[in-house]
C-alpha positions as CSV (number, residue, x, y, z in Angstrom):
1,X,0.0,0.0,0.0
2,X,3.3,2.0,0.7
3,X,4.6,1.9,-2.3
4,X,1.4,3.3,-4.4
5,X,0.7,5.9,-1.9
6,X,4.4,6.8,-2.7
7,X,4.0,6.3,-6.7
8,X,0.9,8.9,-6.2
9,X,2.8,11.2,-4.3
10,X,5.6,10.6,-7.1
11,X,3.5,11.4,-10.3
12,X,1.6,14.8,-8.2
13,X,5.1,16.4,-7.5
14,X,6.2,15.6,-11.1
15,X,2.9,17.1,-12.8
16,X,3.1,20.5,-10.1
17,X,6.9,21.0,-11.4
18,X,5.7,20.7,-15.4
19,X,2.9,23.0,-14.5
20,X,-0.2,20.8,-14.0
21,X,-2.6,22.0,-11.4
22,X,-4.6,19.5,-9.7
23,X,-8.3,20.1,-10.2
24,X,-9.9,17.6,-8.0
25,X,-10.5,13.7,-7.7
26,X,-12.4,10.8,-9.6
27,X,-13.7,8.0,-7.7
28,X,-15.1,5.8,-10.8
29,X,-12.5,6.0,-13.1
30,X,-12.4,2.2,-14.3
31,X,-8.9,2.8,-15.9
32,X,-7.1,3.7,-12.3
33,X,-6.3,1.7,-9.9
34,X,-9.1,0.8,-7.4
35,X,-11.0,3.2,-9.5
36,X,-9.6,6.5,-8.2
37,X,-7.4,8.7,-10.1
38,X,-7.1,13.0,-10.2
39,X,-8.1,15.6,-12.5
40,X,-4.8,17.8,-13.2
41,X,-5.4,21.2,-15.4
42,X,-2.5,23.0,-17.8
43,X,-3.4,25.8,-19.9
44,X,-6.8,24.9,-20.0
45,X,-6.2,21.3,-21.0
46,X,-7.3,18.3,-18.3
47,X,-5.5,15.0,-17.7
48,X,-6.7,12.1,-15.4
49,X,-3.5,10.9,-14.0
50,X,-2.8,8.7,-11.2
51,X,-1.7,4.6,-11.2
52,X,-2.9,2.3,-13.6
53,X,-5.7,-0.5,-12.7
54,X,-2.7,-3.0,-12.8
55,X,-1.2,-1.0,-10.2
56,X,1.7,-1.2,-12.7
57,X,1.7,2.0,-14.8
58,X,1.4,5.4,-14.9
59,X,-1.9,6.9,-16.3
60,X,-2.2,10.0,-17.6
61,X,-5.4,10.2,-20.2
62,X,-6.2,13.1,-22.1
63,X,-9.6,14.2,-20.7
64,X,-12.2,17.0,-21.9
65,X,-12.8,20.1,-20.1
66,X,-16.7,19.5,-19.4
67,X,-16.6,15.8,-18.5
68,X,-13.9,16.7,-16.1
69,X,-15.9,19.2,-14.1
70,X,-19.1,16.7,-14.3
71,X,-16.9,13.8,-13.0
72,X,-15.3,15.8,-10.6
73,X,-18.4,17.4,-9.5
74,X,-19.7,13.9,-9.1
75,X,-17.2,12.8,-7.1
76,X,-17.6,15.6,-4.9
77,X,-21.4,15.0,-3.9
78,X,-20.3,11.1,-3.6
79,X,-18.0,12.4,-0.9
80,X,-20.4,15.0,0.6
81,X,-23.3,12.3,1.0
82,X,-20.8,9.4,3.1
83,X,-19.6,12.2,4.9
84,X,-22.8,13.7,6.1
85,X,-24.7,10.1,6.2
86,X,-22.5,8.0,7.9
């Protein structure tokens, strides 16, 4: 578990020092490992980066500007609901 937390922590410093901003998480992102990757922004282009579903690779898919924000958003009220219901 280690050693993807520290993969993740890996590919965020090395998209912040080529400019990328992260924009916010996905939590259903059947590409990523255990489904959860992050939206990065770059002059007004989006990626979804994060580890591969193998657990193996780095992803980094191109990604458009409004299904970003929708899956983003979506994410976001998933979060919102388990942390206000539980």
């Amino acid at each position: 578990m280690s050693d993807i937390r520290e993969k993740i922590e890996e590919i965020d410093e090395k998209l912040q020092k080529e400019g990328w901003k992260f924009y916010g998480a996905i939590l259903h992102y059947d590409k990523a490992w255990k489904n959860q990757a992050s939206v990065y922004i770059k002059n007004g282009k989006y990626i979804v980066s994060g580890i591969s579903s193998d657990g193996e690779n780095i992803l980094n898919d191109p990604i458009s500007e409004k299904d970003a924000k929708k899956r983003v958003k979506e994410s976001l009220q998933e979060i919102k609901k388990h942390l206000f219901n539980s």
